[in-house]
N, CA, C and O of each residue as an XYZ file, in Angstrom:
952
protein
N     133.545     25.319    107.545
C     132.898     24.051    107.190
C     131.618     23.882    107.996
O     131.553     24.169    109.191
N     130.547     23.376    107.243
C     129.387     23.172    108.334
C     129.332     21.911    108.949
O     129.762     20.806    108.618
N     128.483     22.475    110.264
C     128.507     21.114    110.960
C     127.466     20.436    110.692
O     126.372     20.850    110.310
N     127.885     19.141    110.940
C     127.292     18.254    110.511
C     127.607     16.380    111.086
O     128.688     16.038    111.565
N     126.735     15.666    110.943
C     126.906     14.271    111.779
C     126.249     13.544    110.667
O     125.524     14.006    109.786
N     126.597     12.440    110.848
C     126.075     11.100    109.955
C     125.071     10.104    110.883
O     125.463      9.461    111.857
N     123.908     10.119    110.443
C     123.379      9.006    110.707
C     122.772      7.926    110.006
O     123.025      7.766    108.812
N     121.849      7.023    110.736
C     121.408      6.125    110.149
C     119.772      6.023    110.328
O     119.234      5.242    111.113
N     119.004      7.032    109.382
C     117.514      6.574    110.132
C     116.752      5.449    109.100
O     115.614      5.643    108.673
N     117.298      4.633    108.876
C     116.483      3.544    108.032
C     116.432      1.967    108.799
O     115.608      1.053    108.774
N     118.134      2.224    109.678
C     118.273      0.651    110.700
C     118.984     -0.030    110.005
O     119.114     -1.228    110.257
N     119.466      0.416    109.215
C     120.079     -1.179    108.211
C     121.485     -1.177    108.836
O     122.062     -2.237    108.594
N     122.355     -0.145    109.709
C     123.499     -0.279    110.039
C     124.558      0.535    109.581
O     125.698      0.495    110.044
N     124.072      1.475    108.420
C     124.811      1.940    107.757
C     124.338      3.277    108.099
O     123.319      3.449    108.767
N     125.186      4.390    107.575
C     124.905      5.757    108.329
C     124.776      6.352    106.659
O     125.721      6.652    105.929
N     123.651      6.397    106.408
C     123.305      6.959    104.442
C     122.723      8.350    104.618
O     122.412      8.952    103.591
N     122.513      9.019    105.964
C     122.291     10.558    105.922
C     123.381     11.408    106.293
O     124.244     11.078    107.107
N     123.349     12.213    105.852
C     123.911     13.490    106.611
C     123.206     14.318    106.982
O     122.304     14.515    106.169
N     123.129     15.293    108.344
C     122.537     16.289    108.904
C     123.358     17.114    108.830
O     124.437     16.925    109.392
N     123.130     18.204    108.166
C     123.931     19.449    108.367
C     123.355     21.173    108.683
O     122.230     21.606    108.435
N     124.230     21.741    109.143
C     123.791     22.961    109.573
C     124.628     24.092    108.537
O     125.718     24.627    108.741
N     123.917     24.207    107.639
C     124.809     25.094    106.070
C     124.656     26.476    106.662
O     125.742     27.055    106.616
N     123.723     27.200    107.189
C     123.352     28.658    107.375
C     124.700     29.073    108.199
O     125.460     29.928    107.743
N     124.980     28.335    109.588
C     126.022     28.325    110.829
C     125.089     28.813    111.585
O     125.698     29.724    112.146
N     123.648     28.839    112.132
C     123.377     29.440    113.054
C     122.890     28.551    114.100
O     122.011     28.955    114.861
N     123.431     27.245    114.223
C     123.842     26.686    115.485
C     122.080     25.452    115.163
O     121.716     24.629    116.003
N     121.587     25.611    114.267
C     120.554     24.408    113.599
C     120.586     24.065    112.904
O     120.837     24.794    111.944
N     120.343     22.465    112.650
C     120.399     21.655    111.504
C     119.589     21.919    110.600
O     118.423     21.685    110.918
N     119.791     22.445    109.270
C     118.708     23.300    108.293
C     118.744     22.489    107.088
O     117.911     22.806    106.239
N     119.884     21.047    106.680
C     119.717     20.490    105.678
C     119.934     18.908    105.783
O     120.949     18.404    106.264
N     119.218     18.435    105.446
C     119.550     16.539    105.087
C     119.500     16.058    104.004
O     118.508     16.068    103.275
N     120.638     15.542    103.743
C     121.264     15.044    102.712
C     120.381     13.381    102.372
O     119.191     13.678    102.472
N     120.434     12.533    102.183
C     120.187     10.851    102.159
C     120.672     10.313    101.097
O     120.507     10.948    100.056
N     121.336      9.127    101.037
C     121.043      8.133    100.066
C     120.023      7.532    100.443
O     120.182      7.021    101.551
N     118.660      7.311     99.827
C     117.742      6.516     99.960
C     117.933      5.297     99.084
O     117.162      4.344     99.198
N     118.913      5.287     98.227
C     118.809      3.661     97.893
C     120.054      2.950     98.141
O     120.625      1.889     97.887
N     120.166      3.814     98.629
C     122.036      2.152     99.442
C     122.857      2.362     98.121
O     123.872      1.666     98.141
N     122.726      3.116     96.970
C     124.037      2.662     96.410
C     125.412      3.631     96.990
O     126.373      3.384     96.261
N     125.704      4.450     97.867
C     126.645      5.306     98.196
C     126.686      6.535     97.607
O     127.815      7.017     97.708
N     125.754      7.381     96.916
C     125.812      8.220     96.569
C     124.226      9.000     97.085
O     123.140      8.427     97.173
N     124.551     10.567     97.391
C     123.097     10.761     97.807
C     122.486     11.264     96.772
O     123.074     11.712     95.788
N     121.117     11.220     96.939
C     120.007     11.072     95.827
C     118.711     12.089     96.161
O     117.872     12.414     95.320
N     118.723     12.557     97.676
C     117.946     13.418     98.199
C     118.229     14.326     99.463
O     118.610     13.958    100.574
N     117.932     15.678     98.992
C     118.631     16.773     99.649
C     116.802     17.585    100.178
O     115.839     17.728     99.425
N     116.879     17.916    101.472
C     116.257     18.616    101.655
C     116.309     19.852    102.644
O     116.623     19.625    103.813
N     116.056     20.982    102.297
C     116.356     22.156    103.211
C     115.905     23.243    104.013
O     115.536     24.042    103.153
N     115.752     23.649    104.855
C     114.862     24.504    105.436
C     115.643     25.927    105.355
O     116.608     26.157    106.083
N     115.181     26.796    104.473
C     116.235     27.841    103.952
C     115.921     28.597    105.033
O     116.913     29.082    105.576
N     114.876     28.863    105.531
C     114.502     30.114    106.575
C     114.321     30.251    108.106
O     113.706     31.062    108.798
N     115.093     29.144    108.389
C     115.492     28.275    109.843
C     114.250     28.347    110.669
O     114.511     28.618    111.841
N     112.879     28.176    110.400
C     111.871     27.814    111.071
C     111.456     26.380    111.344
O     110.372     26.187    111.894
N     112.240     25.349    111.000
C     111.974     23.778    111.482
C     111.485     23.439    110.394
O     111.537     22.209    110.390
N     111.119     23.727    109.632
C     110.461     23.483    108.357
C     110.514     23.346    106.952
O     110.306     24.216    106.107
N     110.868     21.953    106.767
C     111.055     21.974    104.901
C     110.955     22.940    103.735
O     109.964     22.610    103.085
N     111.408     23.737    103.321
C     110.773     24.408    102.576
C     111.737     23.707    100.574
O     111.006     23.801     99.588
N     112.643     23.352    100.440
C     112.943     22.520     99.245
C     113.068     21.335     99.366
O     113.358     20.856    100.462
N     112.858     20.476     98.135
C     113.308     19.113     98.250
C     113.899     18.827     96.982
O     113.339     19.172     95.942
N     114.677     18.396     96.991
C     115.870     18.175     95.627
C     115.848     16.588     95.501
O     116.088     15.888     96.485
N     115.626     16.183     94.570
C     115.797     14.583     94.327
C     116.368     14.006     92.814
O     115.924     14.370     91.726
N     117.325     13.142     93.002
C     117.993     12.508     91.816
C     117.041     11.185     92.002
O     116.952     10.563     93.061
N     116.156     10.773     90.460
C     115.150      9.745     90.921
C     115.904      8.417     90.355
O     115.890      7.326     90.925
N     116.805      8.817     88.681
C     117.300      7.719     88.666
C     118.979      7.718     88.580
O     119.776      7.355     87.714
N     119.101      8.263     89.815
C     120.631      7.827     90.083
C     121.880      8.098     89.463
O     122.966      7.684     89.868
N     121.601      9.112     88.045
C     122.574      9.737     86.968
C     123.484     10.884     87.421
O     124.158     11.576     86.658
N     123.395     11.053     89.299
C     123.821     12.046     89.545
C     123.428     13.922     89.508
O     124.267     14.792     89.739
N     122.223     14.130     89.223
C     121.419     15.239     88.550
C     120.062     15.290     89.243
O     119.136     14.506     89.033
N     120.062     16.173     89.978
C     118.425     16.037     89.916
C     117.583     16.056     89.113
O     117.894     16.565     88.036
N     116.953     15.818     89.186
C     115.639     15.742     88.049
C     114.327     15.786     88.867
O     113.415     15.777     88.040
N     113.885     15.823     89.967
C     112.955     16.987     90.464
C     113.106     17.509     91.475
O     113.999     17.375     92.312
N     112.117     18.220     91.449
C     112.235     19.275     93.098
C     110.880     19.648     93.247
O     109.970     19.613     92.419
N     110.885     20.093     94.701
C     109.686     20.977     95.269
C     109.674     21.720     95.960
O     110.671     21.419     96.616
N     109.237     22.680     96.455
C     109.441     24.277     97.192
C     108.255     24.697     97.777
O     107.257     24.781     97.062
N     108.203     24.931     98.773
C     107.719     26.113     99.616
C     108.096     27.439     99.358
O     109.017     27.973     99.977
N     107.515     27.945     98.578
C     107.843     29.362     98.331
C     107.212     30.336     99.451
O     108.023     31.172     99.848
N     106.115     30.394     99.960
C     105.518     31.228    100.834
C     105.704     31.087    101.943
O     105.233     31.954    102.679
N     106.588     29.761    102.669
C     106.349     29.432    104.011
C     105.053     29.068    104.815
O     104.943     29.012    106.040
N     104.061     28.824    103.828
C     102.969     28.271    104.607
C     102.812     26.845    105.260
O     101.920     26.523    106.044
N     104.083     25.854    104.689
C     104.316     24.248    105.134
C     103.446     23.820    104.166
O     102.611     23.124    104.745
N     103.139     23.889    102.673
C     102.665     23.536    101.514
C     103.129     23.484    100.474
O     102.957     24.505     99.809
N     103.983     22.262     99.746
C     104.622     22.958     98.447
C     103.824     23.395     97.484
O     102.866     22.710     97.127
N     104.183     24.954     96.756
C     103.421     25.115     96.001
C     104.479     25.464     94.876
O     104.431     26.689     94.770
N     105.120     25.119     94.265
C     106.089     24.939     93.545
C     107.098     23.431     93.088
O     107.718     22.884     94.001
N     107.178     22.928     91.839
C     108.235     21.888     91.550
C     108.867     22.103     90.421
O     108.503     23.113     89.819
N     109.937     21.296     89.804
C     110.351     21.419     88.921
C     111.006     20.124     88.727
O     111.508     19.361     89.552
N     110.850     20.015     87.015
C     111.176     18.531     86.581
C     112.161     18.672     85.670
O     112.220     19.669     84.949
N     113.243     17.449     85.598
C     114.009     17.579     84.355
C     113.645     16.346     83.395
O     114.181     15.239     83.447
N     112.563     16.770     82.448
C     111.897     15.310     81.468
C     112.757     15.010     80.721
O     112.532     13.860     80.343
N     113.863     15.497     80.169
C     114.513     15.127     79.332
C     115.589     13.991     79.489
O     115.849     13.099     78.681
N     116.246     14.271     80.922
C     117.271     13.659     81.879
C     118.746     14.294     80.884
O     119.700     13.580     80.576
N     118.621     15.576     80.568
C     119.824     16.490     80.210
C     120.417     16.827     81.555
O     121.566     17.253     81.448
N     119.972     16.759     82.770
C     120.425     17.434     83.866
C     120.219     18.722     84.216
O     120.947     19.162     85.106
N     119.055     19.747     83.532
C     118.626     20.740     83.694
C     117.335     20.518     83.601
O     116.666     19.835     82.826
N     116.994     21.407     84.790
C     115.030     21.565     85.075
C     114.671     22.023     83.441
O     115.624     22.345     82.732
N     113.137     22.044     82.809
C     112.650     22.101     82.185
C     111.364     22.543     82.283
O     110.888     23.412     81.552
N     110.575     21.779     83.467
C     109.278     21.448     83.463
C     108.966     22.027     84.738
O     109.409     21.333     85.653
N     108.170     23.374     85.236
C     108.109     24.032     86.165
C     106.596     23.810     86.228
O     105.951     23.544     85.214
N     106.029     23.927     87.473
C     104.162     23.779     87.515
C     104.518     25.145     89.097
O     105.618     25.388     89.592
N     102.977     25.840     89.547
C     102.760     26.568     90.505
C     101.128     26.128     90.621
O     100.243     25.855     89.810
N     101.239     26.218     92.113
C     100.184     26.733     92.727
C     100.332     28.026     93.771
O     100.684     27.996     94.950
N      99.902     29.310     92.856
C     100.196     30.729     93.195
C      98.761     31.206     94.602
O      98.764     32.132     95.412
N      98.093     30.503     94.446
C      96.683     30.884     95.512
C      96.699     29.901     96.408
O      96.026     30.070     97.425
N      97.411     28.735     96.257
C      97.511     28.188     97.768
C      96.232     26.982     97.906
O      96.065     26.444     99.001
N      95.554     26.692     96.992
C      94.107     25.748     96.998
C      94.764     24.114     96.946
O      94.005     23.194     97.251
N      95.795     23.895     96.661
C      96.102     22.888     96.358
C      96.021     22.118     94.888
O      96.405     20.970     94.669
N      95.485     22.944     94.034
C      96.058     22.723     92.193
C      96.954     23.714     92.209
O      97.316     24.667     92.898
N      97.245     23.018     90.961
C      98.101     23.602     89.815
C      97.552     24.982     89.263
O      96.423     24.990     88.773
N      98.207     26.014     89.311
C      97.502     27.127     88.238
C      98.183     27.472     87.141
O      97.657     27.981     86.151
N      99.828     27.120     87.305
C     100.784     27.994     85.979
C     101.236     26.793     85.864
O     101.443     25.999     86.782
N     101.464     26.573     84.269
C     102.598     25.376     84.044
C     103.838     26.197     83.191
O     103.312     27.011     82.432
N     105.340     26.219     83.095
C     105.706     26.505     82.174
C     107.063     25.542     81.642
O     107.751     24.808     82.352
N     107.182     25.755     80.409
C     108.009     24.749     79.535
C     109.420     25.488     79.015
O     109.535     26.675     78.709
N     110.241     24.679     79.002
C     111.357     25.181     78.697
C     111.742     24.046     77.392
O     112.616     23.181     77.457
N     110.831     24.318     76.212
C     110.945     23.081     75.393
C     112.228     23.086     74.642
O     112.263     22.101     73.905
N     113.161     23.727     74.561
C     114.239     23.799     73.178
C     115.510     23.375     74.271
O     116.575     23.013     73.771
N     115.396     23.418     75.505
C     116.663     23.197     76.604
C     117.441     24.398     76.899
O     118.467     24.302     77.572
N     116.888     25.921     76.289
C     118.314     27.015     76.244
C     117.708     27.967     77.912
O     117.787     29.176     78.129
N     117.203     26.998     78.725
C     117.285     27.841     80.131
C     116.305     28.775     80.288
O     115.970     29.430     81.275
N     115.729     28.728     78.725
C     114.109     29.596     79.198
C     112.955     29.501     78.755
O     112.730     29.026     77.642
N     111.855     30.021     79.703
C     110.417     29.613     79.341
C     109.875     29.987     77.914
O     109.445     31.126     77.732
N     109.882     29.080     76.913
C     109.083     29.270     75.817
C     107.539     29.124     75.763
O     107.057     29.847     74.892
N     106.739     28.479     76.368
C     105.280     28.107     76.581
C     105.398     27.995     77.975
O     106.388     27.981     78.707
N     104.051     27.908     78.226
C     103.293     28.512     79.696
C     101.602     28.532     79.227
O     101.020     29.034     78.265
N     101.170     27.777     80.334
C      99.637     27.610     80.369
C      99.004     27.884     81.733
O      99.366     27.091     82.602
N      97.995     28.988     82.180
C      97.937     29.353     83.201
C      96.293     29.294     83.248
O      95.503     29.411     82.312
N      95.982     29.023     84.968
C      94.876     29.075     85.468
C      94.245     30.068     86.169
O      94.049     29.992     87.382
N      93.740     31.482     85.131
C      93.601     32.409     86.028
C      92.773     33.074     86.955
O      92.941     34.017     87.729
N      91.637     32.177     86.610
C      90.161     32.334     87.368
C      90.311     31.268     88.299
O      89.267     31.382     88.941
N      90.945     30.280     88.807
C      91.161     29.281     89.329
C      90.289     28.725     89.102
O      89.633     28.780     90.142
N      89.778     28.190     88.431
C      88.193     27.185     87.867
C      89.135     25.579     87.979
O      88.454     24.673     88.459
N      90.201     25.293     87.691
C      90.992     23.835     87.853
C      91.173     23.758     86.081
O      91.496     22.655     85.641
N      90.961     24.947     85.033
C      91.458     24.936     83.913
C      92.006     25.931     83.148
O      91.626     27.098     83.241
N      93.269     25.399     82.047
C      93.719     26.442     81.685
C      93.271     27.676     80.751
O      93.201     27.433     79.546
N      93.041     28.642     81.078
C      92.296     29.929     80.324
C      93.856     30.512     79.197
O      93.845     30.933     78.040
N      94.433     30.405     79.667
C      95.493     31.629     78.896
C      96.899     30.789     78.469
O      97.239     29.762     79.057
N      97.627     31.359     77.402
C      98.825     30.138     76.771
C      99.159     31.178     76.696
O      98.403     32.147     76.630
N     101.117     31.229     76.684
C     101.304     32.307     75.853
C     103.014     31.123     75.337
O     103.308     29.964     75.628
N     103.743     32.224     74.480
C     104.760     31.155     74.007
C     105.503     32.218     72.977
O     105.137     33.122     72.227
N     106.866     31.545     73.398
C     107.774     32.908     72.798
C     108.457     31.765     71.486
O     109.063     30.696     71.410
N     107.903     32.786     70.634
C     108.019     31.949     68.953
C     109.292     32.092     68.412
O     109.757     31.322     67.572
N     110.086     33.424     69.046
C     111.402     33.763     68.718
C     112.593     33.405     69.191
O     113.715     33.704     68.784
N     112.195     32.621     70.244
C     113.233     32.183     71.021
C     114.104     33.400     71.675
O     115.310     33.163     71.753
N     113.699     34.571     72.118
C     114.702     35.458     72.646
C     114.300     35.768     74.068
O     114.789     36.635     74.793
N     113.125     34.741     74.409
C     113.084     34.756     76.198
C     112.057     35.499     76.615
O     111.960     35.520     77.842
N     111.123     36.218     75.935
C     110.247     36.525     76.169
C     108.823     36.179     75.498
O     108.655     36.234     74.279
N     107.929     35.859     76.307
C     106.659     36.017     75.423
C     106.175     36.534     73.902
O     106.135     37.749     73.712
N     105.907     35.866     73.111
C     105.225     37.229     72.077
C     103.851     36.931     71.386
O     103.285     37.694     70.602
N     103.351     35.560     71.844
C     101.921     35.262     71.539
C     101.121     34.645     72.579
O     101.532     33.765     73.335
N     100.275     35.011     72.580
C      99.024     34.565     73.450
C      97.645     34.273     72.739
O      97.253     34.673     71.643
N      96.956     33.382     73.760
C      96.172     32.939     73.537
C      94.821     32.800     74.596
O      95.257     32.406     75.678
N      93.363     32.985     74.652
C      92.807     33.522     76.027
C      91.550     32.367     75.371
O      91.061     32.123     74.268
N      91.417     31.923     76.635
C      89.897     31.447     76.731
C      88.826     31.901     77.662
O      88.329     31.233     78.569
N      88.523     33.181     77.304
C      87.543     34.427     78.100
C      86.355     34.154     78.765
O      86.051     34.750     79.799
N      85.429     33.016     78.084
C      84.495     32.120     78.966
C      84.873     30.845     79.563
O      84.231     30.233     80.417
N      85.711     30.588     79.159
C      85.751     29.346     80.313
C      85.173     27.823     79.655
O      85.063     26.847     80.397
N      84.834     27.753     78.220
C      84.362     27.049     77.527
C      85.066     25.706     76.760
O      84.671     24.726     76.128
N      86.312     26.259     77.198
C      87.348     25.449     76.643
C      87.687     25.717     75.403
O      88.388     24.848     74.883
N      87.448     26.549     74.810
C      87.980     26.923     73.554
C      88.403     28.702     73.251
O      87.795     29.708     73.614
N      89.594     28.573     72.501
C      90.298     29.934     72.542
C      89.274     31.356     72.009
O      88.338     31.248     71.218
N      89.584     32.251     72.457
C      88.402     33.358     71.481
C      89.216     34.509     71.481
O      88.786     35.535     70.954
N      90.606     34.473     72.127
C      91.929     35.409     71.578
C      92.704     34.946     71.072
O      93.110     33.831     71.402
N      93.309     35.784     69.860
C      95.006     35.089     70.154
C      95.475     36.631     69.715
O      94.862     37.277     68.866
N      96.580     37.091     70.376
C      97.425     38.488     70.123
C      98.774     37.864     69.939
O      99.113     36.738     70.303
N      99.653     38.967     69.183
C     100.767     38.529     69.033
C     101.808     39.894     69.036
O     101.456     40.972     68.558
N     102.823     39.716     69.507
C     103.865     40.997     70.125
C     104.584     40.627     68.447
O     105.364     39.675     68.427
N     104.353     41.270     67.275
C     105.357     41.469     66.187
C     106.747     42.198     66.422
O     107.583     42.063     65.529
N     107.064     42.931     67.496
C     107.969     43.908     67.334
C     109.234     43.893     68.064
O     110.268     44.460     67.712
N     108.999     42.982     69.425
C     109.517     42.539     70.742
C     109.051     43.502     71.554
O     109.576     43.361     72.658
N     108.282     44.451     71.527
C     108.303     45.852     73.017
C     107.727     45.267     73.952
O     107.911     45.866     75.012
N     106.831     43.957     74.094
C     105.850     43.919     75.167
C     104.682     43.624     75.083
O     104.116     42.667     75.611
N     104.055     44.791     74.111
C     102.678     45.172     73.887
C     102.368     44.105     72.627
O     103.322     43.912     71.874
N     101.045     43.355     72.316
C     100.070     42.743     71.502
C     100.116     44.268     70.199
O      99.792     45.446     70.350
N     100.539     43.695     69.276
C     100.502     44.368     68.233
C      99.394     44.095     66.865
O      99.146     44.886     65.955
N      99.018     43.146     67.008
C      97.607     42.379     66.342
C      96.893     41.211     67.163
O      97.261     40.507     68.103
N      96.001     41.278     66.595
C      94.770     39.914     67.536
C      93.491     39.889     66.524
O      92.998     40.606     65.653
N      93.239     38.593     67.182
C      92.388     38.121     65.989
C      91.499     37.592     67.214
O      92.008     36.901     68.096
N      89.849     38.033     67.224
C      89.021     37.535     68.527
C      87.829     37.071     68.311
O      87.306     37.819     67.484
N      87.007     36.112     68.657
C      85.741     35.499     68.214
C      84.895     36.008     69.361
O      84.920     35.667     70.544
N      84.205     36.826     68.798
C      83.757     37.871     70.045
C      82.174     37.403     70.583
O      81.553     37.867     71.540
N      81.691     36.168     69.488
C      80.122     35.733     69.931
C      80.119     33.985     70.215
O      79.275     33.089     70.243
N      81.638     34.119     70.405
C      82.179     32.162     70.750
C      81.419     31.308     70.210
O      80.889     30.404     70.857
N      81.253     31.491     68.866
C      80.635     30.300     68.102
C      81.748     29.169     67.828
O      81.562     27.955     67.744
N      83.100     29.972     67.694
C      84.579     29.029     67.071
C      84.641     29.293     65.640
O      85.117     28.509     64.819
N      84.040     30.650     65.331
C      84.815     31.130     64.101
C      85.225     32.852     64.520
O      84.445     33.473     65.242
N      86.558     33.548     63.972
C      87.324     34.218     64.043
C      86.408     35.662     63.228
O      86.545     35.919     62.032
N      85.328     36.616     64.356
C      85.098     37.844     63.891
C      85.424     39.208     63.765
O      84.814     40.198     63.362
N      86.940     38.921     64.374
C      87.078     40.764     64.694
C      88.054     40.473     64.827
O      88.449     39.446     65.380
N      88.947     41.686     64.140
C      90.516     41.616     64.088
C      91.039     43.046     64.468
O      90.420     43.969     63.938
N      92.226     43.426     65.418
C      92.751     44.755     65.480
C      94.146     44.761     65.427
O      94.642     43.658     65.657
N      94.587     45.271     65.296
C      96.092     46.200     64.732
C      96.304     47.421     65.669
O      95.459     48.281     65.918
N      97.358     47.365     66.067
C      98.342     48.674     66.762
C      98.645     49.270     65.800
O      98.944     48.219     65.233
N      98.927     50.266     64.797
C      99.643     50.610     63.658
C     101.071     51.820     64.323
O     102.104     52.277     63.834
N     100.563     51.904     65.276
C     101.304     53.476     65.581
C     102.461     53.083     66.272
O     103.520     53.697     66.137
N     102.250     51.423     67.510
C     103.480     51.217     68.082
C     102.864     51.656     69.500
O     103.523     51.287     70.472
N     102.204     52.070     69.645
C     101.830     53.155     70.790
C     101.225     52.065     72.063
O     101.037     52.678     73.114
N     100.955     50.839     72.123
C     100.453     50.234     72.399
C      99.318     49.290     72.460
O      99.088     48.119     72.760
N      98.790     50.225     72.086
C      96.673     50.476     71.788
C      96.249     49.926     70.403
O      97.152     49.784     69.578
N      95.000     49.603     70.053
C      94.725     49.119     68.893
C      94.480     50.000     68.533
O      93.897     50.578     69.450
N      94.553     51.034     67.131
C      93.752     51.912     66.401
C      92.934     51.611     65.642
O      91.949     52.350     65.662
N      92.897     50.221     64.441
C      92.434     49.470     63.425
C      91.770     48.846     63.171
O      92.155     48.617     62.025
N      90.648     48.070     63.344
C      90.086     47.025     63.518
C      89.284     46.753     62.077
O      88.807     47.537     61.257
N      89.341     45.433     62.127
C      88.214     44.964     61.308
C      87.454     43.759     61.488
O      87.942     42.670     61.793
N      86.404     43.966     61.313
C      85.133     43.123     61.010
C      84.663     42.221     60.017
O      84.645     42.435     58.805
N      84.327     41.314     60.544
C      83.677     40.290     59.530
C      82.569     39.615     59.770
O      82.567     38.408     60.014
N      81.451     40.401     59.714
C      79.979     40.401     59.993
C      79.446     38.621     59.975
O      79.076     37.815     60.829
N      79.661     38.609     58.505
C      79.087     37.068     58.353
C      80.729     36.128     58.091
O      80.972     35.595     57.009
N      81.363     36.094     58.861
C      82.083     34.936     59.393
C      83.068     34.377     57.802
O      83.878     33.450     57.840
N      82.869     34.878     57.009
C      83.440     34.444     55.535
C      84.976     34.091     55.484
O      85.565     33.266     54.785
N      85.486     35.051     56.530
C      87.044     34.928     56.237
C      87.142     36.396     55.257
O      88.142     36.645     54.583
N      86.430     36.926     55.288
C      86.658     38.363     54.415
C      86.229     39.595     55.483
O      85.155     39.618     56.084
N      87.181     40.512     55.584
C      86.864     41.922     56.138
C      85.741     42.720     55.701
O      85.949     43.156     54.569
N      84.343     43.160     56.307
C      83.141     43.754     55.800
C      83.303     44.886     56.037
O      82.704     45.660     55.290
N      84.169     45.499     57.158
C      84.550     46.885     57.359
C      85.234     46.724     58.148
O      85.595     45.704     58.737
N      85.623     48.312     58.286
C      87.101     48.670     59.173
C      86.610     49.843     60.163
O      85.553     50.469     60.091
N      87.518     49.963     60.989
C      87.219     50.799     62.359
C      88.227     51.605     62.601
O      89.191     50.902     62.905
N      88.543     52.895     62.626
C      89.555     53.612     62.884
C      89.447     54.230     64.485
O      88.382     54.418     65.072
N      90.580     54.453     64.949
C      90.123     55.432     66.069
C      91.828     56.071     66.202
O      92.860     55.869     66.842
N      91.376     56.805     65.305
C      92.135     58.111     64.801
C      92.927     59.101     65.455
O      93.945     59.652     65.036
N      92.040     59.330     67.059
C      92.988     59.978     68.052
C      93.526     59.369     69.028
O      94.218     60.012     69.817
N      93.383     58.375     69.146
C      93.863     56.880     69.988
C      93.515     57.371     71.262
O      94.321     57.655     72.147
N      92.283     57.463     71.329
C      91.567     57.730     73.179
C      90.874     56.421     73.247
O      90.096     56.315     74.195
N      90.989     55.311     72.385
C      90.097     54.242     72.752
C      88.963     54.108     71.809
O      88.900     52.963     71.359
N      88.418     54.583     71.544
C      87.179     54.480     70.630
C      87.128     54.900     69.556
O      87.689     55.964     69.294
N      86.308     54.057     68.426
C      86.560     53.697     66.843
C      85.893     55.348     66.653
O      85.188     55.814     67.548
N      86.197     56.111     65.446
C      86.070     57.407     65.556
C      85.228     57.520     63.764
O      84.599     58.522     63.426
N      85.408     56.326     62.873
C      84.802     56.228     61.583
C      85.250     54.928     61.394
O      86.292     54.351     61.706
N      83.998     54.512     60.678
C      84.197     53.117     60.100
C      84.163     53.458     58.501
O      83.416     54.367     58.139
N      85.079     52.640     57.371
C      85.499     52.933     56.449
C      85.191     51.282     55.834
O      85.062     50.272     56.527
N      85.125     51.376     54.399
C      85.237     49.923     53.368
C      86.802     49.930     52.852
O      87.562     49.013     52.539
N      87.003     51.814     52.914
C      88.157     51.778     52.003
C      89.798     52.038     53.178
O      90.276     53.126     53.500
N      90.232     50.853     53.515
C      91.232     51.658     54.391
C      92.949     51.898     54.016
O      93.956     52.052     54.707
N      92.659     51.835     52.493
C      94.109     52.296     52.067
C      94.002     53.512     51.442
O      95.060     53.868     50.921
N      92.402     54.826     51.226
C      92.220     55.653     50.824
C      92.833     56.014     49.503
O      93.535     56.962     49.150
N      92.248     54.743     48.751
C      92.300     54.506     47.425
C      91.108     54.600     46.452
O      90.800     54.101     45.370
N      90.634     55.379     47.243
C      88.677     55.397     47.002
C      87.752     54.391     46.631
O      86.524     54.385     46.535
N      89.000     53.190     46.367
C      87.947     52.391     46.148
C      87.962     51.056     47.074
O      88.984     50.507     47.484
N      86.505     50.604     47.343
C      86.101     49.619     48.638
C      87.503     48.816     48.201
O      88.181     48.906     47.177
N      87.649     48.035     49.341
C      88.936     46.911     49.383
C      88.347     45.629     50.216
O      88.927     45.022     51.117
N      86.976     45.363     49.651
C      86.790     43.922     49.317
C      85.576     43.827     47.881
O      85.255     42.733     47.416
């Protein structure tokens, strides 16, 4: 059993903390509180790595027994750069945010929107500018990623989006606005599985119609013939 004592640091007479020593290595590493007098505690905080120092904080805000947020010290620097929220008040976290560089924003947010325990959407800050560049969001519900979305200048508006068709990992098509006007010029295709795009096509004047196609035939990276006809049906295919 750990040790542990009851006190009272608020004055009212009543002893609504507990101090306890959970690790056993002879320091008090966790405090418990009721902070609102009804007899039940509502805030837990812990120093997992016995340096004197907070590193979680667990809090039930309205009293349903459940936490519903938290915050973390993940690095041990005495900064939380980690929380987690339960918006729903199901009694399971949902709503995760990071600050991975330590500046004091936010850089990753991710969502656990359907309640089944895993991240479906995620919006991340990867240039640290204080905005989000990159989305990604798992459409299948099987726990992993399979579409993304990139904002490459910094303009606030998307000019990728790829999408994993297959589950392996890899972006299997994308569709990219490569002169950020906010219309959609260049499209590529994986065909082989292999990872890599082989396929591409173009759409010169912005129509919504393919003007040509791009092969790269030995998959070293670079388009190797551009074609009108790419079902080698001899005849153009627009």
């Amino acid at each position: 059993m750990a040790d542990e004592k009851y006190v009272d640091l608020n004055g009212d007479g009543y002893k609504e903390t507990i101090v306890s020593d959970e690790s056993g290595d002879g320091n008090y590493d966790t405090v418990s509180s009721d902070t609102t007098g009804d007899g039940y505690v509502d805030t837990v905080i812990t120093d997992t790595d016995g340096d004197g120092y907070a590193d979680t904080a667990v809090y039930d805000t309205d009293g349903d027994g459940y936490a519903d947020y938290a915050e973390a010290d993940l690095n041990g620097d005495g900064y939380v750069d980690a929380a987690a929220a339960d918006t729903t008040g199901d009694g399971n976290f949902d709503t995760y945010v990071y600050d991975t560089n330590g500046d004091g924003y936010v850089d990753a947010a991710e969502y656990d929107t359907d309640g089944d325990g895993n991240i479906d959407y995620g919006e991340y800050d990867t240039d640290g500018d204080g905005y989000a560049d990159f989305a990604a969001a798992d459409t299948t519900g099987d726990g992993n990623y399979d579409t993304y979305a990139y904002d490459s200048n910094g303009d606030g508006y998307v000019d990728f989006v790829g999408q994993d068709t297959d589950g392996d990992g890899n972006i299997d098509v994308g569709v990219a606005d490569t002169n950020h006007d906010g219309y959609a010029d260049t499209y590529a295709a994986d065909t082989t599985g292999d990872g890599n795009p082989d396929t591409y096509g173009f759409d010169y004047d912005e129509d919504g119609e393919i003007d040509e196609y791009g092969i790269d035939e030995d998959g070293d990276g670079d388009i190797d013939y551009y074609t009108d006809d790419i079902d080698d049906d001899v005849f153009d295919d627009f």
